[in-house]
C-alpha positions in Angstrom: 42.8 -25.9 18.4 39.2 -26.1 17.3 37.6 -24.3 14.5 35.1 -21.7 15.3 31.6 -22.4 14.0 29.2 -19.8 15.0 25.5 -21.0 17.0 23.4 -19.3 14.4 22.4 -16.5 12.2 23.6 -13.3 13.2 21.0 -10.8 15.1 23.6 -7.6 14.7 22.8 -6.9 10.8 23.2 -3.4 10.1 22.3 -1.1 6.8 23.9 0.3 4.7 23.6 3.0 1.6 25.1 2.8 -1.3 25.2 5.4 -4.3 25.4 3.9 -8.0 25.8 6.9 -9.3 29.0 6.6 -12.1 30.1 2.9 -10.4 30.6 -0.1 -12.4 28.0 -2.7 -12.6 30.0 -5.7 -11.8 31.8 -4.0 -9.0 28.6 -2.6 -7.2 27.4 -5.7 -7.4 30.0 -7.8 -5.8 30.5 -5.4 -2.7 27.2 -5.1 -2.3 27.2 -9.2 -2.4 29.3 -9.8 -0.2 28.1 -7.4 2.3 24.8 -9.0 1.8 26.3 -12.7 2.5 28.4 -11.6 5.5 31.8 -12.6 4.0 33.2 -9.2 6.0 32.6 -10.5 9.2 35.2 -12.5 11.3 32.3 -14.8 12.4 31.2 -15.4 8.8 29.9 -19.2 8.1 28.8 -20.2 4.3 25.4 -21.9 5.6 24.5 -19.0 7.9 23.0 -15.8 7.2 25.2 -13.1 8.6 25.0 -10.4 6.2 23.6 -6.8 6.4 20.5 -4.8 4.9 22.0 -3.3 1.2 19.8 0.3 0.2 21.2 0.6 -3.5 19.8 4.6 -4.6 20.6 6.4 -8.2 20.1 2.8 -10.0 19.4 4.3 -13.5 22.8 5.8 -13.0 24.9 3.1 -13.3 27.6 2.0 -15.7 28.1 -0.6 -18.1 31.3 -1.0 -19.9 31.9 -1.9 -23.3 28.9 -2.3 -25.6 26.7 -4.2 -22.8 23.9 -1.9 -23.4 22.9 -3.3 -26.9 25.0 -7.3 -26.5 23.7 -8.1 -23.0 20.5 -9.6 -22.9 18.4 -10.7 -19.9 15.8 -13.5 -20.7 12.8 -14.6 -18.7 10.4 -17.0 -19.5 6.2 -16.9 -19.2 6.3 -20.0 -18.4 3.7 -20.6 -21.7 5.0 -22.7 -25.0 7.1 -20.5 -26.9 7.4 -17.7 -24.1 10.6 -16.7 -23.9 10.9 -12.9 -23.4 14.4 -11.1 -24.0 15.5 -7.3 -23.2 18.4 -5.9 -23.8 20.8 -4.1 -20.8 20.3 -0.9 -22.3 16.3 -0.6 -22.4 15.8 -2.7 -19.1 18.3 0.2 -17.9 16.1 2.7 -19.2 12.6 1.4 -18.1 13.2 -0.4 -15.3 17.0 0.1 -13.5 16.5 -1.8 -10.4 16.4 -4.9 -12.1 19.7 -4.8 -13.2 21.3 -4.6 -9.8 19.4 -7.4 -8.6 19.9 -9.5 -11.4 23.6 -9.0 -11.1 23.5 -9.6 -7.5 21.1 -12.5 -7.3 23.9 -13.9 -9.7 26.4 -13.6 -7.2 24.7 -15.2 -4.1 24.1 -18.7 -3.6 21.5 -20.6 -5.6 19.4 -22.1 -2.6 17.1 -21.1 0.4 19.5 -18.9 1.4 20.1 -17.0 -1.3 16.8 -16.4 -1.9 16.7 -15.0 2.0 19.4 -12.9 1.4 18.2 -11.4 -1.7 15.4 -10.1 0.4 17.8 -7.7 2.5 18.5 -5.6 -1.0 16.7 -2.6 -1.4 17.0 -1.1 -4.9 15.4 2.5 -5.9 16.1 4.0 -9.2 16.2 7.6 -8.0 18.3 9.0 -4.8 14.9 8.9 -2.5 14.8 5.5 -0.2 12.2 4.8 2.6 14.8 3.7 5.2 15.9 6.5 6.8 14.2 5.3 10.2 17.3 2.5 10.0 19.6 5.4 9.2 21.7 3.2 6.6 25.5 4.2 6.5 27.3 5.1 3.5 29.0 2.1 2.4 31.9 3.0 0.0 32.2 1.0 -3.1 36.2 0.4 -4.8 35.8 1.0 -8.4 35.3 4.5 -10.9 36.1 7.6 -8.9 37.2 6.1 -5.5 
């Protein structure tokens, strides 16, 4: 018997919408990672790129456990001597809440060219308006708070 390897990316990628409203951080972030990377597919292949289009709405609306919102911090750099920036969860949530989801879910995809195509295919909006409705996203349910 021969193992299956697929021919090449997948051209079927579909959308789908998911609602952060009350869900978990972490747990949004890997079903919405691994519907991004494909691993839900029989024909999924770790060096292909056969994952669907995310649309992430009510992003200021999300969760974090614990006392994240003052302990977590999220650094970035200038790129300048001495230009090391650092915000913590709870005022990037505030200012600017799409950040969050895509840091947490750039975290969970791989670290290479195609991670960085796949991080494309996530749409995050802070509010519950999104542009997409021409692609008519599904709902896409995620496991965690209230499901």
């Amino acid at each position: 018997m021969q193992t299956y390897a697929p021919r090449g990316p997948s051209k079927d990628a579909r959308w789908y919408l998911v609602d952060a409203d009350g869900k978990t951080l972490g747990r949004l972030a890997t079903a919405v990672a691994m519907r991004l990377r494909g691993k839900h597919r029989p024909t999924y292949a770790p060096n292909y790129d056969h994952g669907d289009h995310v649309v992430v709405v009510n992003a200021s609306k999300v969760v974090l456990t614990g006392k994240k919102k003052t302990d977590k911090m999220y650094r970035r750099h200038t790129g300048y001597p001495g230009g090391l920036k650092e915000i913590a969860a709870g005022k990037l949530l505030a200012t600017r809440p799409e950040r969050v989801i895509e840091s947490a879910v750039q975290g969970m995809l791989p670290k290479n060219s195609l991670g960085r195509k796949l991080i494309l295919k996530l749409k995050v909006y802070s509010g519950p308006e999104h542009p997409h409705a021409a692609q008519k996203p599904e709902p896409l349910a995620v496991p965690g708070l209230g499901e």
